[in-house]
C-alpha positions in Angstrom: -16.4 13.0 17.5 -17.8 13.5 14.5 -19.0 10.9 12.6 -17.9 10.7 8.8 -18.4 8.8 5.3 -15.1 8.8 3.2 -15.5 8.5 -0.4 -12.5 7.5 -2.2 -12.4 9.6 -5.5 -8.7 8.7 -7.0 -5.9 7.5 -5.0 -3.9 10.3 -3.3 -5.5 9.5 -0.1 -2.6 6.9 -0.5 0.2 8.2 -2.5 -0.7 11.6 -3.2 -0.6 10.9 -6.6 -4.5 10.6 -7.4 -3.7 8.9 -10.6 -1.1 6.3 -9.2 1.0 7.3 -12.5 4.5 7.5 -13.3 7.1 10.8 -14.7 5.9 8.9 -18.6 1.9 8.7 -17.5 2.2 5.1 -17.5 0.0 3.4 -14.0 2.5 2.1 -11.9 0.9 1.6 -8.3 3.5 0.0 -6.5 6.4 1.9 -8.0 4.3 5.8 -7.8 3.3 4.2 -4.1 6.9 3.8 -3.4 8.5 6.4 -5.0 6.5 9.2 -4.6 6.8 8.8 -0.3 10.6 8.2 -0.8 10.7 5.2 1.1 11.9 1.7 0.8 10.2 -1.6 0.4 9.6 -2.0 3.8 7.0 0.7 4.6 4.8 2.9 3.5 4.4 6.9 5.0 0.8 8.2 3.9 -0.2 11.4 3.4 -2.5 11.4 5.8 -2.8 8.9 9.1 -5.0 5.5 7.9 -6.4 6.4 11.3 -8.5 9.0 9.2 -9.9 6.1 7.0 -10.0 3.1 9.7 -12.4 5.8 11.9 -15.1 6.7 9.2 -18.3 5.0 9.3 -17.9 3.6 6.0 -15.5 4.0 3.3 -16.9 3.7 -0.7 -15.0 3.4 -3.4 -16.6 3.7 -7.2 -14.4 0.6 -8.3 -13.6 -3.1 -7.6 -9.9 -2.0 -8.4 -9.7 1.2 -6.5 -10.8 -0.9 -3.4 -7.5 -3.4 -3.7 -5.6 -1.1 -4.6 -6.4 0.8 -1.3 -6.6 -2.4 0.5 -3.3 -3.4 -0.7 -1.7 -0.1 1.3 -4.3 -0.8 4.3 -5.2 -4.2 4.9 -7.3 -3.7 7.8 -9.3 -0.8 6.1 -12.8 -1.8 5.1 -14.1 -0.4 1.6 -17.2 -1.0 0.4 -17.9 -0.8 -3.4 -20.8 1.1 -5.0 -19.6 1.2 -8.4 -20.9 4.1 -11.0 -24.6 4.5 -10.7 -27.1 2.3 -13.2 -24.6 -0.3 -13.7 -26.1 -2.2 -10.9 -30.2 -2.1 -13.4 -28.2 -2.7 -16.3 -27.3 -6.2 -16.9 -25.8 -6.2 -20.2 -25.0 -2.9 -22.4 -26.7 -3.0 -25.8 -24.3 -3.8 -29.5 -22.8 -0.3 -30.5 -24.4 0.4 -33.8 -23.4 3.1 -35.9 -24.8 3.0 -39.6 -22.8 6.2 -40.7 -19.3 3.9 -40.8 -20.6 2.3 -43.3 -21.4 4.9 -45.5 -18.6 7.5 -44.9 -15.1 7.3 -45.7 -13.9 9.1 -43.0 -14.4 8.4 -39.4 -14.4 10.9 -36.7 -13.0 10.2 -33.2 -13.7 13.0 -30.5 -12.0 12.9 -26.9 -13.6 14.8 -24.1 -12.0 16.5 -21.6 -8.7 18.3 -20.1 -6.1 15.9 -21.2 -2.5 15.3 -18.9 0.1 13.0 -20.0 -1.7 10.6 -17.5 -4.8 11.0 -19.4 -3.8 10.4 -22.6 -2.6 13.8 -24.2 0.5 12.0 -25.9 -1.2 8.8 -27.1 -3.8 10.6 -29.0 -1.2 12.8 -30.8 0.6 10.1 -31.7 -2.4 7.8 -32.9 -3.6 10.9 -34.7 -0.3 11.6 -36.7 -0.3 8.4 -37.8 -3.6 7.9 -39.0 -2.5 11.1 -40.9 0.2 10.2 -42.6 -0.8 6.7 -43.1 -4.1 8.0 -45.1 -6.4 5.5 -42.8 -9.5 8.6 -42.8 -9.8 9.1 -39.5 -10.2 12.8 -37.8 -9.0 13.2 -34.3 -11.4 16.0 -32.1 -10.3 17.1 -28.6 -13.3 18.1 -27.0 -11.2 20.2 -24.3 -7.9 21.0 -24.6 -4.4 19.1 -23.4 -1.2 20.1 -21.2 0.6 21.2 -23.9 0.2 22.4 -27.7 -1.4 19.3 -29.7 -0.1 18.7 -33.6 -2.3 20.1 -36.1 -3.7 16.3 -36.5 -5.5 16.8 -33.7 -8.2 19.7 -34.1 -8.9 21.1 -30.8 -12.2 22.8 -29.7 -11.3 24.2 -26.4 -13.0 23.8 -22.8 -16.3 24.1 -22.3 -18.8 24.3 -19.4 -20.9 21.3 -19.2 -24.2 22.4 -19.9 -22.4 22.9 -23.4 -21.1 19.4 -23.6 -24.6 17.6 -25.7 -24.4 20.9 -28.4 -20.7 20.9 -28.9 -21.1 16.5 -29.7 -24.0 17.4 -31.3 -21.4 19.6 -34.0 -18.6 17.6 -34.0 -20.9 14.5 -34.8 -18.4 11.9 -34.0 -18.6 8.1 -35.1 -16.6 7.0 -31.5 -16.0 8.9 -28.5 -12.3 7.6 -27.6 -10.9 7.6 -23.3 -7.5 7.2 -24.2 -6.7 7.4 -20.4 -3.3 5.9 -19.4 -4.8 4.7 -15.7 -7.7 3.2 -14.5 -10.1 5.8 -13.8 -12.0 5.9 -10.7 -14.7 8.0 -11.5 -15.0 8.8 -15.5 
């Protein structure tokens, strides 16, 4: 009898897959939906009974996407949308500028964080190793580290703690920060 707010980080309320991913990374809701209950077309088996979500006060979700996704699996289920915060006082994000480009020959592109197959681990290698060994100038920084040993194209710094995050940027000095995410990320 306890009345409850439900905020809907990622999606394994639904699927227990909170990225809604495939074996390869790639988003695949209705297949990961399907597959990863082991049922067939004509049902789905939550994790947990939608009774949790239909009996919260309110349930918010940080996308327009998340929300159909969700509403997709629960019809009746009423989500409201408060998408990331300041987007609603900003109406239109300034021109990217970055003098540096144009005098440098080599650009640097860092990617932040702790990186899955889902989140990109395998697409940056591979974007890395051939901007290698096609001589395009680019340097590829992980700012955090990945599932598995990265090639040597990709210079990895190692995790961090967060009240680290503006002095490590501040060395790396990148010309892009690159979210090479494989999914549409609820809350990034």
């Amino acid at each position: 009898d306890v009345p409850y707010i439900v905020t809907l980080h990622d999606y394994y309320l639904i699927g227990k897959n909170p990225t809604l991913t495939d074996s390869s990374g790639e988003f695949a809701p209705e297949k990961t939906l399907r597959d990863l209950k082991g049922v067939d077309e004509s049902g789905l088996t939550l994790p947990i009974t939608d009774s949790f979500l239909t009996k919260a006060l309110r349930v918010w979700a940080p996308s327009k996407e998340a929300a159909e996704i969700y509403g997709d699996v629960l019809p009746d289920l009423q989500v409201d949308v408060f998408e990331h915060i300041g987007t609603d006082i900003i109406s239109e994000f300034p021109p990217v500028q970055n003098p540096r480009l144009n005098s440098r020959t080599t650009v640097k592109i860092c990617v932040i964080g702790a990186l899955g197959i889902e989140k990109g681990a395998d697409i940056l290698e591979l974007v890395a190793v051939l901007s290698k060994k096609t001589g395009l100038g680019i340097e590829f920084e992980l700012l955090g580290y990945a599932y598995r040993n990265l090639d040597s194209a990709v210079r990895v710094h190692g995790s961090y703690k967060e009240n680290e995050l503006q002095k490590k940027l501040k060395h790396i000095a990148p010309d892009v920060i690159w979210f090479p995410c494989r999914w549409p990320e609820t809350n990034s």
